[in-house]
C-alpha positions in Angstrom: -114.2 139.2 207.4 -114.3 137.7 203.8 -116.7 134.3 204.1 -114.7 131.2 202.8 -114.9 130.8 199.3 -115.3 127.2 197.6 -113.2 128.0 194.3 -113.2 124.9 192.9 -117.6 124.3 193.2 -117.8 128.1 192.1 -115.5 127.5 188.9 -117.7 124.2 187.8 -120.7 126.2 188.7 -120.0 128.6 186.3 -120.3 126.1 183.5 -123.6 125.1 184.0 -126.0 126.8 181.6 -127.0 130.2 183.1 -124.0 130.4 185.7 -124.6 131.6 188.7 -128.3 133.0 188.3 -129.8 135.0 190.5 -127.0 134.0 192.9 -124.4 136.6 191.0 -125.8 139.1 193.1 -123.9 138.0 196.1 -121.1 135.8 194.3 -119.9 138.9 192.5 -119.1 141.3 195.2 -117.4 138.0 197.1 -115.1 137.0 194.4 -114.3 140.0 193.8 -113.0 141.1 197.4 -115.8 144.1 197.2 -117.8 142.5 200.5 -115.7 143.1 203.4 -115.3 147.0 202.9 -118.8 147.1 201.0 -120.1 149.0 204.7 -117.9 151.7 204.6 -118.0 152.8 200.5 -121.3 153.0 200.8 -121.3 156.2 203.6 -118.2 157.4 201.9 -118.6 160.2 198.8 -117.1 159.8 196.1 -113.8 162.2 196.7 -110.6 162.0 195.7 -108.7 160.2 198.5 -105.0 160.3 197.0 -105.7 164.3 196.7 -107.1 165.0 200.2 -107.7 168.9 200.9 -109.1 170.3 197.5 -112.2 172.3 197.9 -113.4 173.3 194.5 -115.2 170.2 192.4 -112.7 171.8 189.7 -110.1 169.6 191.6 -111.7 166.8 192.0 -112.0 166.3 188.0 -109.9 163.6 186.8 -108.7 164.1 183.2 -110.6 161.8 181.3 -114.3 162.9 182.4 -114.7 164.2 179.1 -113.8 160.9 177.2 -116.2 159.1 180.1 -118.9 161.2 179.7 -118.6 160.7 175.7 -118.7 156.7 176.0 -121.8 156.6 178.8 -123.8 158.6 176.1 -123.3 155.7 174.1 -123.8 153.0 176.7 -127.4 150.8 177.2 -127.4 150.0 173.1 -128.1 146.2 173.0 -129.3 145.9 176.5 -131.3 145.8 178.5 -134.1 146.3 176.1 -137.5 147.1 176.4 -136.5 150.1 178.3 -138.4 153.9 177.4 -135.4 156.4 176.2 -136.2 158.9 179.9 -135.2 155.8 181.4 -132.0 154.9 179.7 -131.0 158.3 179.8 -131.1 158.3 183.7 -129.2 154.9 183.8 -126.5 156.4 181.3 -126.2 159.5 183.7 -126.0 156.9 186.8 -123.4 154.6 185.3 -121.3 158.0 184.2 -121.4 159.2 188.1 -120.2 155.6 189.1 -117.3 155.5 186.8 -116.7 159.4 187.5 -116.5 158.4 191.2 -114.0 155.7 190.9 -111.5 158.0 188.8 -111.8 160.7 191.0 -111.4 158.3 194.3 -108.1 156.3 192.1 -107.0 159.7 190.1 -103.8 157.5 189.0 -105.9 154.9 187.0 -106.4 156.1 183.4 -109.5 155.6 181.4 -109.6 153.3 178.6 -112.3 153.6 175.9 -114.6 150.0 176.6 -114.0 150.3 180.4 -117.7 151.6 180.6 -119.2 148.3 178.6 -117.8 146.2 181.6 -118.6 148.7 184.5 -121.8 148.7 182.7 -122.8 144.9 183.3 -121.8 145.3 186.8 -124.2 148.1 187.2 -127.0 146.2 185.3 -126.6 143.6 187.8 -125.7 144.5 191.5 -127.6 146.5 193.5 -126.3 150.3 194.2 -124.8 149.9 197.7 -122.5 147.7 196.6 -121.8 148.5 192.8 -118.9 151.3 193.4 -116.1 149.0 195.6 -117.1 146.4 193.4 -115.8 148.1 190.3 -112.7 149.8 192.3 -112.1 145.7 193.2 -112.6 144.5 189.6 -110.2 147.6 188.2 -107.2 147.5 190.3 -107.2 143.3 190.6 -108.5 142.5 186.8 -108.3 145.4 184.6 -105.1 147.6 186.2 -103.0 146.8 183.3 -105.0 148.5 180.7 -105.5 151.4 182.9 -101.8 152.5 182.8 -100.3 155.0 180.3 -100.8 153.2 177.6 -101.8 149.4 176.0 -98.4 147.7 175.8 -99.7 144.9 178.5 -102.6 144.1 175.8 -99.6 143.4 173.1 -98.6 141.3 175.6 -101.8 139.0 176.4 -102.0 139.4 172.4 -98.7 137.5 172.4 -99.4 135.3 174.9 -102.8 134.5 172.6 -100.3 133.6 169.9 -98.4 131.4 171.7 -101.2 129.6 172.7 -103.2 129.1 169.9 -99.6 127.4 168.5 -99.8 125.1 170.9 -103.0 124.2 170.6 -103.4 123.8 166.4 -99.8 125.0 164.8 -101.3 124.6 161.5 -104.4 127.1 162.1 -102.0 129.4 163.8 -99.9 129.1 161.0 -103.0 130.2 158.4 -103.8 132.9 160.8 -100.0 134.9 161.3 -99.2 134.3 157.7 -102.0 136.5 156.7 -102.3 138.6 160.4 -99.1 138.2 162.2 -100.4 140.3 165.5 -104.2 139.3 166.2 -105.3 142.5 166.7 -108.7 141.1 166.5 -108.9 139.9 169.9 -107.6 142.8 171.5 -111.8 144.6 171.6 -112.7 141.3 173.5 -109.4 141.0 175.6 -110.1 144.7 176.2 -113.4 144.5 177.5 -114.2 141.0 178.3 -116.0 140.2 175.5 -119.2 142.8 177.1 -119.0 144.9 173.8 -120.2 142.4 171.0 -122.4 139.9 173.4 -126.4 140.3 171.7 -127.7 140.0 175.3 -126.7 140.5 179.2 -127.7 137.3 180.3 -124.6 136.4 177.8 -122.3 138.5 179.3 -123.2 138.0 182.8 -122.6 134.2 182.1 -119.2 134.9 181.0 -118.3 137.1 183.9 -119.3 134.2 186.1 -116.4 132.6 184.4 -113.8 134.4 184.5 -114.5 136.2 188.0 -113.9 132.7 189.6 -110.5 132.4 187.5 -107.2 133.8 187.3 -107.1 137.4 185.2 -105.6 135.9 182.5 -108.3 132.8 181.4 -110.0 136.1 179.1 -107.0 134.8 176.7 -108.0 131.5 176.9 -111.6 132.2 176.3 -110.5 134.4 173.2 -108.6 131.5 172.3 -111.9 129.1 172.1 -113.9 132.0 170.3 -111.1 131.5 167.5 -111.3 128.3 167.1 -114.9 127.9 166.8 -114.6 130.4 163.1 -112.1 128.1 161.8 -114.4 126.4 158.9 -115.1 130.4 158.4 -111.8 131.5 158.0 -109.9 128.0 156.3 -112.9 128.7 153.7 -112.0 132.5 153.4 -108.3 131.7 152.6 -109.6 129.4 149.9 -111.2 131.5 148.1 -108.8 134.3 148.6 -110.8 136.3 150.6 -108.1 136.9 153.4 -108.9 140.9 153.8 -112.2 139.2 155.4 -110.3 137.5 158.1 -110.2 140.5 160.6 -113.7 141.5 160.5 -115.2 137.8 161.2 -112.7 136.9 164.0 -113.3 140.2 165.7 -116.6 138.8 165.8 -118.2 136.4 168.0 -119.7 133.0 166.9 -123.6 132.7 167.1 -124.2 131.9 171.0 -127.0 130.5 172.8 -127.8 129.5 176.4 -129.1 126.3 177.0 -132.5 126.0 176.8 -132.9 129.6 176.5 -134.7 131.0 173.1 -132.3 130.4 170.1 -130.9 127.0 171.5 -131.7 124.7 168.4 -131.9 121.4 170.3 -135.3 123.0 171.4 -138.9 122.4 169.8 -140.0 124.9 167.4 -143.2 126.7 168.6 -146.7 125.7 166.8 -147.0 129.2 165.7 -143.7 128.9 163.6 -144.6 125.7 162.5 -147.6 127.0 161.0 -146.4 130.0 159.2 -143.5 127.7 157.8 -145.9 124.7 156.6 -149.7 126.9 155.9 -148.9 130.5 155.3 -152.5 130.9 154.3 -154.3 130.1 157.4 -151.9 132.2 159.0 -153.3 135.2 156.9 -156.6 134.2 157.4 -156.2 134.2 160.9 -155.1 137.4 160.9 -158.7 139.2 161.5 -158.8 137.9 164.7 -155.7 140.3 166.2 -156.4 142.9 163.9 -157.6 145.0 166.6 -154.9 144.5 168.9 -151.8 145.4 167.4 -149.7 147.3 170.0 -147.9 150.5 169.0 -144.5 151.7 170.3 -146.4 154.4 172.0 -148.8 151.6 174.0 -152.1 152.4 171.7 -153.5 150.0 169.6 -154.8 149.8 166.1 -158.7 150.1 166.3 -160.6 148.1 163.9 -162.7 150.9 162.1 -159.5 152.1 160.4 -158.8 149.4 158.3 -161.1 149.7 155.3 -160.5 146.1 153.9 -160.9 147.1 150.3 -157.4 148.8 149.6 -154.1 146.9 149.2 -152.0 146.6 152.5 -150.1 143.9 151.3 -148.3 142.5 148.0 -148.3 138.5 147.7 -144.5 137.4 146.5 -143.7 133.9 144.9 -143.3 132.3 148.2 -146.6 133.7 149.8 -145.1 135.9 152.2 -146.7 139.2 153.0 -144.7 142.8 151.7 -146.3 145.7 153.1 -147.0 148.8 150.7 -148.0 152.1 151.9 -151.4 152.2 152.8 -153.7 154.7 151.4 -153.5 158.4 152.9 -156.6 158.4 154.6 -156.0 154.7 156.2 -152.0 156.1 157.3 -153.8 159.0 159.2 -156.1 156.5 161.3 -152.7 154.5 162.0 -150.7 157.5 163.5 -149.2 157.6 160.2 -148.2 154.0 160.2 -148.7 151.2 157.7 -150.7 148.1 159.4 -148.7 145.7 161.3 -147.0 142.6 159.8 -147.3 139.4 160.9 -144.3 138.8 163.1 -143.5 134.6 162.4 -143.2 135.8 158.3 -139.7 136.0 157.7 -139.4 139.7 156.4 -136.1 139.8 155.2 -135.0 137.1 152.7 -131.6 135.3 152.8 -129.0 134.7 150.4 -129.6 135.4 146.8 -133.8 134.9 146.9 -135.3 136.1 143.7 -138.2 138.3 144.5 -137.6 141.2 141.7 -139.1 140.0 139.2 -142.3 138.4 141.3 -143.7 141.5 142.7 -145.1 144.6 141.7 -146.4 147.9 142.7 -147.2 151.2 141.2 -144.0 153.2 140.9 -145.1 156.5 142.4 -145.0 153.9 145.6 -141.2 153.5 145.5 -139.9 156.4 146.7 -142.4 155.9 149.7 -141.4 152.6 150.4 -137.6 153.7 150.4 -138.4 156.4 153.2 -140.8 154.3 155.6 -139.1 151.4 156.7 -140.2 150.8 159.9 -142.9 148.0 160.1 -144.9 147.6 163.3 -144.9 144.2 164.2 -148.4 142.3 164.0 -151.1 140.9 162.1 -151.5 141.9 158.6 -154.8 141.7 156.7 -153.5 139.7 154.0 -156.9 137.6 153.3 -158.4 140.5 152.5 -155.7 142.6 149.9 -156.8 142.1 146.7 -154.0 140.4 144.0 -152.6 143.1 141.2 -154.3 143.2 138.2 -152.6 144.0 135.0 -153.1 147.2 135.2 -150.3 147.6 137.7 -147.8 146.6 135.3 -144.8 148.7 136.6 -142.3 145.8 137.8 -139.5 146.6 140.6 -136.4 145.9 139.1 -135.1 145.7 142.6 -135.8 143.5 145.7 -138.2 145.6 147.3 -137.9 143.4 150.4 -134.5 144.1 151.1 -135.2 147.7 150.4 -137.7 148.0 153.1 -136.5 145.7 155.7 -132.8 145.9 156.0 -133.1 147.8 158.9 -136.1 146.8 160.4 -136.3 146.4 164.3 -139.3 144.7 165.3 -141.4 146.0 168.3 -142.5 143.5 171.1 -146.3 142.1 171.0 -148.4 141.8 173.7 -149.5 138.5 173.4 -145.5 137.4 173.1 -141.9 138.1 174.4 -139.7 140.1 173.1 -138.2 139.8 169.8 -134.5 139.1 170.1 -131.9 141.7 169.2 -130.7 142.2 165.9 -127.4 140.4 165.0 -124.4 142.5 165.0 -122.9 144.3 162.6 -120.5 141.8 161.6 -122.8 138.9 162.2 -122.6 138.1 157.5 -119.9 140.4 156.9 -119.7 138.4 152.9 -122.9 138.0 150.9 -124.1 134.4 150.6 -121.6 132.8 148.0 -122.0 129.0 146.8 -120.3 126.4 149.2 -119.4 129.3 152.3 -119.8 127.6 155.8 -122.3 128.6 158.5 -121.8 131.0 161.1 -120.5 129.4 164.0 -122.8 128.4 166.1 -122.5 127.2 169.8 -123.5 127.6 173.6 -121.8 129.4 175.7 -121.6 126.4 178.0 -119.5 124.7 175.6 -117.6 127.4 174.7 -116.3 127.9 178.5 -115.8 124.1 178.9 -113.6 124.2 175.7 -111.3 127.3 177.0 -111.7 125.3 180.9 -110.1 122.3 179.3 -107.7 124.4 177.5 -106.6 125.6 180.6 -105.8 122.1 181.8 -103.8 121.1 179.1 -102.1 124.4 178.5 -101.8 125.9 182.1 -99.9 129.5 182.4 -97.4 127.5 183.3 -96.8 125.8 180.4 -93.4 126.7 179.4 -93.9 127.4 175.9 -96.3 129.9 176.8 -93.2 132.3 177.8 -95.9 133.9 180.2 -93.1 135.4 182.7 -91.0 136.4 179.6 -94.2 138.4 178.5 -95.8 140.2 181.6 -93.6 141.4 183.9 -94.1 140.9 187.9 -96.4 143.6 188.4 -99.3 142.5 186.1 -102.2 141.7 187.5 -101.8 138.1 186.2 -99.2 137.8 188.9 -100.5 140.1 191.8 -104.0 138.6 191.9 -104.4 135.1 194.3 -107.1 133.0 195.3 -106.7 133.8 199.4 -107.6 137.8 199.2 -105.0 137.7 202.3 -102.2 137.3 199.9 -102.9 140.4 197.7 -101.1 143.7 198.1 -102.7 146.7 199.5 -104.8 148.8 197.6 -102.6 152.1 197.9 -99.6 149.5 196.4 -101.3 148.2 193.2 -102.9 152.0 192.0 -99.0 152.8 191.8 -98.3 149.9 189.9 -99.5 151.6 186.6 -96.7 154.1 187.0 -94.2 151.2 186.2 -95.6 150.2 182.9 -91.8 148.2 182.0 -92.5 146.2 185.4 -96.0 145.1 184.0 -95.1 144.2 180.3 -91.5 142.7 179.3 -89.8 143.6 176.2 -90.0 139.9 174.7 -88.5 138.5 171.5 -91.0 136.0 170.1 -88.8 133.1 169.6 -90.3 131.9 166.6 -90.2 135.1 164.4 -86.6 135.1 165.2 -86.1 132.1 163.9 -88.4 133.1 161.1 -86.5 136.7 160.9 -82.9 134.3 161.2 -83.8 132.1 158.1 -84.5 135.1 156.1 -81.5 136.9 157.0 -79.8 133.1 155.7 -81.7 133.4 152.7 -81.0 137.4 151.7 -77.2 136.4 152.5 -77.4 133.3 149.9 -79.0 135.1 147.8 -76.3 138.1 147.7 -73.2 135.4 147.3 -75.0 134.1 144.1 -75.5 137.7 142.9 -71.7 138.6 143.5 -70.7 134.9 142.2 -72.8 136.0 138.9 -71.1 139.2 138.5 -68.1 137.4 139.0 -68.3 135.3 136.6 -69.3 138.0 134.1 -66.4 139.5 135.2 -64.2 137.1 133.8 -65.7 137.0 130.9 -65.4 140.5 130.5 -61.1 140.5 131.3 -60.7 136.7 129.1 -63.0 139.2 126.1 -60.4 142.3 126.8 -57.3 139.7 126.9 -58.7 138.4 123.9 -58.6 141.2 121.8 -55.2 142.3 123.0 -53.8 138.8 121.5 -55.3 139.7 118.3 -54.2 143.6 118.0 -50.7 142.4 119.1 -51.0 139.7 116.1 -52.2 141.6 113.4 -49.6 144.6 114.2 -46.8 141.5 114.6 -48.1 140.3 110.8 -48.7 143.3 109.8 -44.4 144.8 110.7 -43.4 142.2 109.0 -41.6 143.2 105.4 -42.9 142.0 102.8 -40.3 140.6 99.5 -41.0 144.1 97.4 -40.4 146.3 100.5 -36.4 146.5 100.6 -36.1 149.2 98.6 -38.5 151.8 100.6 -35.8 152.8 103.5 -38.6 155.2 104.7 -41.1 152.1 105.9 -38.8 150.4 107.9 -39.1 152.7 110.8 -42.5 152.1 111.4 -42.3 148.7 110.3 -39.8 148.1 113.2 -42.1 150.3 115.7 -45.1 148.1 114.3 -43.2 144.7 115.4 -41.8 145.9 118.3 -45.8 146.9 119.8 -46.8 143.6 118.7 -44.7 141.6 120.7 -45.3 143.9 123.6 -49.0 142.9 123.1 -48.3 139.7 122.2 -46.8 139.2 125.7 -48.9 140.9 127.8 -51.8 139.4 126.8 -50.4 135.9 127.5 -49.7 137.0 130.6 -52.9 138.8 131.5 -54.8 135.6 129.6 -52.2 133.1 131.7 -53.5 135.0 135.4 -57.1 134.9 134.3 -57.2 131.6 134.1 -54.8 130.8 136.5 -51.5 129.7 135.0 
């Protein structure tokens, strides 16, 4: 029997910083309706129940296992980290059997690529006996409407994005659809609720707390905050004419934080970064202390006999932080090959536009080394002990050599320390640092939910300007999925569902683009009735020019019949003198009367 569930403490619970916690473990499975038959999955194999009888494990294949296998190869990237690669590839060849088993148990359900990101939080989190109903649960009550045929129901919830967002700031939507009229940015986090591009699962799992205690559709309202929070970003970006930029940084997510977790700014900064930021020096000279105790990737650690002190490790730039060179040959051989550790509170990469070309130098047959081996353990570095350049290495780096050897630099965990936070995403500065460009969004993920929770309140589904039953049809699973689980149709009933893609999206005709579409049709029509009012017009010109000229042939052949005082005795002109008048009055006359219609006599 499915214990009582308190919705409305669950949903303010989920706001807190951290959500659930350690609690998730149980509050998952019950919200989402996996508990009650959690006993029997467990004993039950993972077989093809809608195809009962086949024998051969050929049969049992659903069609996508290729495409599955493919994105579980891929899966365990940002987290959890810390893990050795044997182990990550066993959990990628775990989570591929889970997803396997619930396509071949639901052979109807198609695959979507980003359907592994979300089954893979749920496998990071729950423990086995339970992680298989919960993801059947989760993909015929949450994410049944990408799993049909095709993605029409995500231009729908991309629509129903629009809408939104126009009610909540017309102007910003305004900005956004004159430069992207679909926001096909969202649709990677509508698709995969937002697991793809979070930096860390406790991230992730926060947000799942949040939306498994709501209705299907808040992910729109949650994609809705995210957009928000970039618009300093992207208001500056169409200022400076840098729309083409606009996809890339809102199909990004702002910089978030838990709350009182590392990277919150509102906390302390540790001693040791205080110290590296205000006495760089002392830092370095404290550095003989750990030289010793450097850890490797491999566990070992750097023994102390081989570091001979008197070669260069390190190059002092104008702001006294340390740029490891390649060490001597015989020094690299004592270090497994590797140069000596750095310390890990000196900012190795610099930001913006920071001049460091033309403060640094190293002998030139170095460069090419320096391009190959970038990986720098992290560590301390002897830098009391290197030596300053003399003249004599005069060969200057026309080039940052810091951003040469650090750019992709991933810094190993210490012993003494925790682990080093991911790197940023890809799209985390997709522009270079340019005078008077905002900061990266930054914001918890607390406040984030709280802004798309009260969005929710003031915009409800309801809300009929949202047009959300003139958008999804009756068989999305924004209108099948209810709070009391007895209310939801049976399992068997929603896996046919997909078949009936028109019942779960509507064709829908977005009322302001037709009014937009409408008012250009007004103005193309305008436009042609002044085009065929100019021709006209020349038109008339044209006929009063040709009427013209008529008058004035008939005139001159009129003057010109006429006899003249010495013409009486040449009987042979008057002939054509008489044919000459009498074509001159015909002109005469029809060009009045072409002249007099012309202008409307």
């Amino acid at each position: 029997m499915t214990p009582h569930l308190d919705w409305d403490q669950l949903r303010q619970t989920s706001l807190n910083p951290g959500g659930f916690g350690k609690e998730r473990v149980t509050i998952w499975p019950q919200v989402l309706n996996a508990s009650t038959s959690a006993s029997s999955m467990v004993s039950e194999p993972p077989l093809n129940s809608e195809a009962v009888g086949h024998e051969k494990e050929e049969s049992l294949s659903h069609r996508d296992e290729r495409q599955i296998m493919l994105d579980t190869d891929r899966s365990f990237v940002q987290y959890p980290s810390g893990e050795s690669d044997p182990v990550k590839e066993e959990m990628k060849a775990k989570l591929n059997e889970l997803i396997v088993s619930v396509f071949r148990k639901r052979p109807t359900l198609n695959y979507y690529q980003g359907y592994h990101d979300i089954v893979s939080v749920l496998f990071l989190t729950l423990p086995p006996e339970i992680q298989l109903v919960s993801v059947e649960k989760l993909s015929l009550h949450r994410l049944r409407d990408s799993m049909g045929p095709g993605l029409e129901p995500l231009i729908g919830l991309l629509r129903l994005l629009k809408n939104l967002l126009r009610l909540v700031d017309p102007e910003y939507a305004q900005l956004l659809e004159r430069n992207i009229p679909t926001p096909y940015y969202a649709l990677s986090n509508l698709l995969t609720l937002f697991s793809h591009d979070m930096p860390t699962l406790a991230l992730v799992q926060h947000t799942f707390d949040y939306l498994f205690v709501r209705p299907p559709v808040a992910c729109v309202y949650v994609a809705v905050a995210m957009i928000l929070a970039r618009k300093e970003e992207v208001t500056w970006l169409e200022a400076v004419g840098e729309e083409g930029m606009l996809h890339s940084i809102l199909s990004g997510l702002p910089n978030l934080y838990e709350e009182g977790e590392e990277g919150d700014p509102s906390l302390p900064i540790p001693e040791a970064e205080v110290a590296s930021q205000t006495d760089p020096e002392g830092m370095a000279a404290g550095a003989d202390e750990k030289r010793g105790v450097d850890p490797l990737p491999n566990g070992d650690h750097v023994p102390e006999s081989t570091v001979d002190a008197k070669e260069p490790s390190v190059v002092e730039s104008a702001d006294n932080s340390s740029l490891p060179i390649p060490l001597p040959s015989d020094v690299k051989e004592g270090v497994a090959g590797r140069p000596l550790p750095t310390d890990p509170s000196v900012k190795q990469e610099p930001s913006g536009d920071a001049d460091v070309a033309g403060n640094v130098s190293t002998p030139s047959s170095d460069l090419s080394t320096i391009e190959s081996d970038r990986t720098v353990l992290d560590g301390e570095s002897p830098a009391d002990k290197s030596p300053a350049l003399t003249e004599n290495d005069s060969t200057l780096v026309d080039e940052p050599i810091t951003k040469v050897e650090f750019e992709e630099t991933k810094p190993t965990p210490t012993s003494t320390s925790t682990p080093p936070p991911k790197p940023e995403p890809e799209d985390s500065d997709p522009w270079p640092d340019t005078p008077g460009q905002p900061a990266r969004a930054q914001l918890s993920l607390s406040s984030l939910l709280r802004q798309a929770d009260d969005l929710l309140v003031r915009f409800p589904p309801s809300h009929p300007k949202l047009d959300l039953d003139k958008i999804m049809g009756p068989r999305s699973t924004i209108f099948t999925w209810t709070e009391p689980f007895s209310s939801l149709p049976p399992d068997s009933e929603l896996v046919q569902y997909v078949k009936t893609p028109h019942l779960v999206v509507l064709p829908y005709v977005d009322p302001v683009e037709a009014m937009m579409r409408e008012k250009e049709a007004r103005k193309v029509e305008k436009r042609r009735k002044l085009r065929r009012s100019i021709f006209a017009r020349a038109n008339v010109q044209k006929k009063a020019v040709l009427a013209g000229a008529v008058l004035a042939l008939g005139i001159a052949m009129a003057v010109y019949g006429i006899r003249g005082p010495g013409d009486a005795g040449r009987g042979h002109h008057r002939g054509e003198l008489k044919l000459l008048r009498y074509i001159g009055g015909l002109l005469l006359a029809s060009g009045d009367s072409f002249l007099g219609r012309l202008l409307g006599r």
